[in-house]
N, C-alpha and C positions, 0 to 999 in steps of 0.2 A: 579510806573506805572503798573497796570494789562493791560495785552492783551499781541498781539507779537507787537505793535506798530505799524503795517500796516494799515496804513490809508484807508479805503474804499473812493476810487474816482467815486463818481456820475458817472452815466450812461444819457448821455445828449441827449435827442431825437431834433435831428434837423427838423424842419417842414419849406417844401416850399411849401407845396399846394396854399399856397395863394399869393403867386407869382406866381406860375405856371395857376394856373386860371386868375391872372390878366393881363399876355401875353395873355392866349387865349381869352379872353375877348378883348381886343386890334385886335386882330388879327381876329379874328370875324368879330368888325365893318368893317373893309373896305375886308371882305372875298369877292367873288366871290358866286353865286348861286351852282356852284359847289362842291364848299368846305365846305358850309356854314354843313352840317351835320355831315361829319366829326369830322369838328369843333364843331360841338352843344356836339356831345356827347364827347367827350376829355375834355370839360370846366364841361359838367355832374358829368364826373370823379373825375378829379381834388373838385368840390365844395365836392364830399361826403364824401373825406379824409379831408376835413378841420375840422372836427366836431370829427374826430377818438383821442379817451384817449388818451395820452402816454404810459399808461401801455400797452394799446394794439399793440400802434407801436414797444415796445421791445420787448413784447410777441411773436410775426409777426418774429424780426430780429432772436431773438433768437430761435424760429424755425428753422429758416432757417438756422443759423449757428449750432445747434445739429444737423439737418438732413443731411447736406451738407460732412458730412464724412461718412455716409453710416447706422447712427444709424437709427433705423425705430421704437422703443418701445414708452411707453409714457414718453409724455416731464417732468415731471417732478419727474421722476427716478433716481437713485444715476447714474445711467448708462449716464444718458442724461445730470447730473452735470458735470459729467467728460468729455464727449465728448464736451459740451461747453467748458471747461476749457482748454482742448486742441487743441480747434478753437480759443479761443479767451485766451491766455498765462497771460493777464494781469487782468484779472477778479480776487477778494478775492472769495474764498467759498460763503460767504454772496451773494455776488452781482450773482454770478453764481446761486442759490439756488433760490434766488426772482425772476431772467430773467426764469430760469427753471419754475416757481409755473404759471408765467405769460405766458409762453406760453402755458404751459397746460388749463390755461383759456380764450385761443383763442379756439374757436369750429373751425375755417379755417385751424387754424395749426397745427390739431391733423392729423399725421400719417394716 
């Protein structure tokens, strides 16, 4: 067998938006005239994230978790490997290296 044998475990992006708009849609119908805007744009919300990549939702987290210790440089830096690797202990190289490339191609979650 070549390699160290460490299985790379998928990075699985969970999506509620569309649950989350189908309460607010529910919740709408019998809203009040008062609430009723609120509500409009929360359900706004919610429908725009239902269309977003998954590379971009891990690009998104993985920002968040490089920045989150204090690193500011660009995401996809040996620097910004490491600091993800040390927010998240259970990441391979690989999987840290893609999350890193992906954040860097968020234009939101550049530093």
């Amino acid at each position: 067998m070549i390699g160290n044998g460490k299985k790379d475990m998928a990075v699985i992006v969970v999506r509620d938006a569309e649950a989350v708009a189908a309460a607010l849609r529910e919740e709408l119908a019998r809203a009040s005239d008062a609430d009723r805007p609120g509500l409009e744009r929360a359900l706004a919300l919610a429908e725009a994230q239902t269309g977003v990549p998954d590379a971009e939702l891990r690009g998104r987290w993985a920002a968040r978790r490089i920045t989150a210790g204090g690193y500011d440089g660009p995401l996809d830096a040996v620097a910004a490997v490491k600091a993800l690797r040390q927010a998240e202990p259970g990441l391979s190289l690989r999987q840290a290296v893609q999350l890193s490339r992906e954040a860097a191609a968020v234009p939101t979650a550049k530093p």
